[in-house]
C-alpha positions in Angstrom: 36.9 16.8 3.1 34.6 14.1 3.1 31.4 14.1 1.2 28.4 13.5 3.4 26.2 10.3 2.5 23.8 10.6 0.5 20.9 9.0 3.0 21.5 8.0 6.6 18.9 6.2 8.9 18.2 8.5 11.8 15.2 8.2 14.4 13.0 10.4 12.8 13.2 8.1 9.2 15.9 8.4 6.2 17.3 11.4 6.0 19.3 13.3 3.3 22.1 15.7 5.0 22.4 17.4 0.9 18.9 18.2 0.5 18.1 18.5 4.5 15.4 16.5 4.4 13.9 12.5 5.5 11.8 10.5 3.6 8.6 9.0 5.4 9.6 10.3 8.8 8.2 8.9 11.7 7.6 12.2 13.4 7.1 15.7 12.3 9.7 17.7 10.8 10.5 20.7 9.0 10.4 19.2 5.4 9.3 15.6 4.4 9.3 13.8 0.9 6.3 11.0 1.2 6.3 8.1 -1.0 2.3 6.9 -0.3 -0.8 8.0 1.9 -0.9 4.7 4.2 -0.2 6.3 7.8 2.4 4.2 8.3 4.4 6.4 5.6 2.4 9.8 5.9 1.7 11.5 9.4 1.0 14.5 9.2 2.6 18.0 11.1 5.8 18.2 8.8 6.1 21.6 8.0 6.7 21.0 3.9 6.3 17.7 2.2 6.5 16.9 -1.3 4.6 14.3 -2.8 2.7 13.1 -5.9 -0.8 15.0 -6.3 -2.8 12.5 -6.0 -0.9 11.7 -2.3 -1.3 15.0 -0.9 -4.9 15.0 -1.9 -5.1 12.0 0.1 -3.3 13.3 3.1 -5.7 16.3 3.3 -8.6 13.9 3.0 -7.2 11.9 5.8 -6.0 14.6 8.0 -7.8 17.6 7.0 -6.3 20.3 4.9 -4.1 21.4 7.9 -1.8 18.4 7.8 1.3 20.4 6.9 1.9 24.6 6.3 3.4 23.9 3.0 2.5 21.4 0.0 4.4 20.6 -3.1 3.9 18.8 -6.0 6.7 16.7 -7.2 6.7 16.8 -11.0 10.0 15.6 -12.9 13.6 15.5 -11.4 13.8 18.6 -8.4 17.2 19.8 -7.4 16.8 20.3 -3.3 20.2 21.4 -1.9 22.9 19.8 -3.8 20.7 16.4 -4.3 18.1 15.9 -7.0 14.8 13.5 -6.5 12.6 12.2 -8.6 9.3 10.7 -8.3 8.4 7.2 -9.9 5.1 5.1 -10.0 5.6 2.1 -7.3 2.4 -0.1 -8.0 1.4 -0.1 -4.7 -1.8 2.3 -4.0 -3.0 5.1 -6.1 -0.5 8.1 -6.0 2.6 6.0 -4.7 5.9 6.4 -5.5 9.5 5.3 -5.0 11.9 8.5 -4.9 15.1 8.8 -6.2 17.7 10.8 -4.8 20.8 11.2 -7.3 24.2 13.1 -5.6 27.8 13.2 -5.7 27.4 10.5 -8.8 25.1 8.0 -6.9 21.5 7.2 -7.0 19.6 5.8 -3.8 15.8 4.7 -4.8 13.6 4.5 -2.1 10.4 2.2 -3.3 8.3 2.9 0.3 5.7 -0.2 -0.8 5.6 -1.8 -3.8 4.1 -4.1 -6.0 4.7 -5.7 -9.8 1.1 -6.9 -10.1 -0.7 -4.7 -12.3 -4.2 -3.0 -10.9 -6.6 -0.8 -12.2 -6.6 1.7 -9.7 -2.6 2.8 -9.9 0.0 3.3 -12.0 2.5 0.1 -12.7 5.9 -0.2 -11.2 9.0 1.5 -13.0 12.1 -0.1 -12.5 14.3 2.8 -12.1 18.3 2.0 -12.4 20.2 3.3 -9.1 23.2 2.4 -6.9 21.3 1.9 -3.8 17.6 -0.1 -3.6 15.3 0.8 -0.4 13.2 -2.2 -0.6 10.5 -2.9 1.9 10.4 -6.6 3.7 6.9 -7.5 4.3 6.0 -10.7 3.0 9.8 -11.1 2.6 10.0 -15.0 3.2 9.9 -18.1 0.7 6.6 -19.1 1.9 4.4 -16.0 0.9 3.6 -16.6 -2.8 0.4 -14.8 -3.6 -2.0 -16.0 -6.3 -3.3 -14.1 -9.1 -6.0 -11.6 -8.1 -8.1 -13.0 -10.5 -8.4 -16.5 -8.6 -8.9 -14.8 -5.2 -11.7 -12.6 -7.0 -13.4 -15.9 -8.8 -13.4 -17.3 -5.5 -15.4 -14.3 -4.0 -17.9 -14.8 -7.0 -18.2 -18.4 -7.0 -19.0 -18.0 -2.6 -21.7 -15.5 -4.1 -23.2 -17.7 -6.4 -23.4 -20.8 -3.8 -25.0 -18.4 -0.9 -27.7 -16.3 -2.2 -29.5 -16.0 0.8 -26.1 -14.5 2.8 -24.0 -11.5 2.6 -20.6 -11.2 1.9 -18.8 -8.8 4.4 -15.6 -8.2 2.9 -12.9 -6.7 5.3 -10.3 -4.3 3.1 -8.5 -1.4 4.3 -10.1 1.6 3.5 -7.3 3.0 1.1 -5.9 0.9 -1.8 -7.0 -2.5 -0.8 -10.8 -1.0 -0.8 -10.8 0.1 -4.1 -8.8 -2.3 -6.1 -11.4 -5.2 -5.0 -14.0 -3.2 -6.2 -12.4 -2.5 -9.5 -11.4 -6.2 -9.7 -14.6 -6.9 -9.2 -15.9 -4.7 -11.9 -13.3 -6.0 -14.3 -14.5 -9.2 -13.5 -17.6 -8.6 -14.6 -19.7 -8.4 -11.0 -21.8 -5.3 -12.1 -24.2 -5.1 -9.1 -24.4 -2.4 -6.2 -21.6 -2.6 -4.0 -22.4 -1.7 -0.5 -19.9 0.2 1.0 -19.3 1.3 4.8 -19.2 5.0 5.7 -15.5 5.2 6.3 -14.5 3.8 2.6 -17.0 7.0 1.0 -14.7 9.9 0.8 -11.6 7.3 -0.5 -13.6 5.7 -2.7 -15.3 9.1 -4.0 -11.6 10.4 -4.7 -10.5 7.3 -7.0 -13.8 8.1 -8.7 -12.9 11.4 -9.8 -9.4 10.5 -10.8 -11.2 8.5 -13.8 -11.3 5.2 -12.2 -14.1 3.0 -12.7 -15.6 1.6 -9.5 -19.2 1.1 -10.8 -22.3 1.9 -8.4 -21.4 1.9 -5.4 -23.9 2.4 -2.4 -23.9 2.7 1.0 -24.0 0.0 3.4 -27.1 1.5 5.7 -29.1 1.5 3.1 -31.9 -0.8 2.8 -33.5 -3.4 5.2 -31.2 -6.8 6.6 -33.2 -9.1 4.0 -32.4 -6.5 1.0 -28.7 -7.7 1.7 -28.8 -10.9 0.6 -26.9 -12.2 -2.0 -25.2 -8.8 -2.1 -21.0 -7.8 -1.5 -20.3 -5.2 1.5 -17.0 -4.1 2.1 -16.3 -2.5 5.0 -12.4 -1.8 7.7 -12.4 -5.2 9.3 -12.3 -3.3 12.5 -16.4 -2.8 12.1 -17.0 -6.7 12.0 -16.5 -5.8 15.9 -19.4 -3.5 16.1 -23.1 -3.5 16.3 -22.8 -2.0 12.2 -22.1 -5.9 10.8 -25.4 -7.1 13.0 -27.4 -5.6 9.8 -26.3 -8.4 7.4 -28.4 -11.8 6.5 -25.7 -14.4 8.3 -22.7 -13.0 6.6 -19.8 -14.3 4.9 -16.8 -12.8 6.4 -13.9 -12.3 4.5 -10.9 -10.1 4.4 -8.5 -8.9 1.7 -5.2 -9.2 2.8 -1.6 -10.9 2.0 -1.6 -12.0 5.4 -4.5 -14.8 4.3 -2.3 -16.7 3.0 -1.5 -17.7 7.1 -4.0 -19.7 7.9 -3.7 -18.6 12.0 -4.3 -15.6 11.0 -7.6 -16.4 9.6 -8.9 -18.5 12.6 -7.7 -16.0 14.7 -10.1 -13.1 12.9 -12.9 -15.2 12.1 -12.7 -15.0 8.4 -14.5 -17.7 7.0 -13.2 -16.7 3.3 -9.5 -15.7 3.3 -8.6 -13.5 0.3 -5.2 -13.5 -0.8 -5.1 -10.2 -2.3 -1.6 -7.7 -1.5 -0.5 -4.5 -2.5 2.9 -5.4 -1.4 5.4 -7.9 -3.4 5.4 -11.3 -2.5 8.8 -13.4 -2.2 9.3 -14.3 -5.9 8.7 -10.6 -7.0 10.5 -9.0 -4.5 13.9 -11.3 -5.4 13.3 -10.7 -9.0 13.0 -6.8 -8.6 16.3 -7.2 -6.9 17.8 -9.4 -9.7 16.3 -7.0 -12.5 17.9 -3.9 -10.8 20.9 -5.8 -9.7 22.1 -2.3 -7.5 25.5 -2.3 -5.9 23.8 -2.5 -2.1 20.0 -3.2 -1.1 18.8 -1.8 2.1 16.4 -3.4 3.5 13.4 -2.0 6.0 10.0 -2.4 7.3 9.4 -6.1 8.0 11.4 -9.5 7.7 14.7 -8.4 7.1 16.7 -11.1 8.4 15.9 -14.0 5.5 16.0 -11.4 2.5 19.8 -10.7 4.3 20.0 -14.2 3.8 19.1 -14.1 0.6 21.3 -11.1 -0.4 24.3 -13.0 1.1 23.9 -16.6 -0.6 23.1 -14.6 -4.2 26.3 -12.6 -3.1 25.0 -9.2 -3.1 26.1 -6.4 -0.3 22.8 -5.5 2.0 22.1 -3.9 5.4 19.1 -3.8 7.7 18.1 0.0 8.5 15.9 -1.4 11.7 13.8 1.9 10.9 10.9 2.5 12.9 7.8 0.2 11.4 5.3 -1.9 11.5 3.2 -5.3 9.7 0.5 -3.7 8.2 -1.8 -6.2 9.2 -4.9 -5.3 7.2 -2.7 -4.6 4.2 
């Protein structure tokens, strides 16, 4: 008889007919492994889900403490059913993984998001040898080439330094992107207040007490409009839209995002200083991921799949779409 395979794409997200379970399913079910807390990977109503500490944490700050009956840590290799998994750092936010799943003498890694760029506020990328790569697609085109934090956080200084009578309203989403500006900004040596908007507090409090360093930090309603000037507030670019950004001296606005590196995209929000800063990999380090683990198939899911196919086919490697359920994260 047949051995089942290992993973299969079904509606609900991967799943693994050994272990009976999916991996970042798109809606509820009975047990879940979660590779990150971005709700584009972790919903909640799954009656178990596995993940790292640090991402259930962050699913019961998101979601309450209800989000699922039953938590588990994962903590070295697990045998579920006739499969084992493994959790292993993914670079992308803090808490994220890529899972391994290792049965009937292959290995499938899953990376969810990832990124080779090293930040202070999550553990690095580790290549992990397997069979099968999951890799996501998002900036997954030639063009997207993402400079090094460092220049897109000298630019944010030098824009500081030549408008002291403005604000800079920064637009980051409110978990990973948030708190890696602010601790790029630290390392960088900005060690003023930071005014932060209501929504980044908890997030921000929870990187905090995992030992990283995120300097004083205040929030954003504090204060009178003129006390503003000069300063950096970072806020969800969705409160630009509100009455909330009408409290800052003629503000800079800026957001932290790959997607910057379009320039439409810019116009389109307004941003009058585009920051190229991603938690996902850009082309060159999502081909060379692919070259260092050289795997026997890639799958390929959540964004461009069709010119990393491409890509897969002229470097003669086997690769499929999955065409899961997924979305840009446009405020990545």
């Amino acid at each position: 008889m047949a051995r089942p395979p290992l993973l299969i794409p079904r509606p609900e997200g991967l799943y693994c007919p050994g272990g009976d379970f999916f991996i970042d399913p798109a809606r509820p079910v009975a047990r879940a492994l979660i590779t990150h807390g971005h709700s584009d990977h972790a919903r909640p109503g799954h009656g178990a889900v596995m993940a790292t500490r640090e991402t259930l944490d962050i699913m019961a700050i998101r979601y309450g403490e209800d989000f699922t009956r039953s938590r588990h840590i994962a903590d070295g290799a697990i045998t579920i059913g006739g499969v084992t998994v493994s959790f292993h750092p993914a670079g992308h936010i803090l808490g994220s993984a890529q899972i391994a799943v290792t049965g009937g003498g292959c290995r499938i890694v899953v990376s969810g998001d990832y990124a080779r760029v090293p930040t202070p506020t999550c553990a690095r990328f580790e290549p992990v040898p397997c069979d099968i790569f999951v890799t996501e697609a998002t900036f997954a085109l030639p063009v997207f080439r993402h400079p090094p934090p460092e220049t897109e956080i000298a630019r944010l200084l030098a824009s500081v330094a030549a408008f002291p009578d403005r604000s800079h309203l920064i637009g980051a989403y409110a978990l990973g992107k948030a708190q890696r500006l602010i601790a790029a900004l630290r390392q960088a040596g900005w060690d003023a207040p930071i005014y932060i908007h209501g929504a980044l507090h908890q997030l921000c409090d929870y990187h905090v007490a995992q030992g990283i360093n995120l300097g004083d930090l205040r929030p954003a309603t504090e204060g009178k409009k003129a006390d503003f000037a000069g300063t950096i507030v970072i806020a969800p670019p969705s409160a630009f839209a509100t009455a909330w950004a009408q409290r800052f001296p003629d503000p800079v606005i800026g957001f932290a995002s790959g997607w910057m590196q379009v320039r439409a995209r810019a116009r389109q929000r307004g941003v009058e200083l585009p920051l190229i800063l991603s938690d996902h990999v850009d082309w060159p380090a999502l081909t060379a991921t692919i070259t260092e683990l050289d795997p026997a198939e890639v799958w390929i899911t959540h964004g461009r799949e069709d010119a990393l196919m491409r890509w897969c086919e002229m470097t003669q490697r086997a690769a499929r779409p999955l065409h899961l359920v997924g979305y840009e994260d446009d405020a990545e």
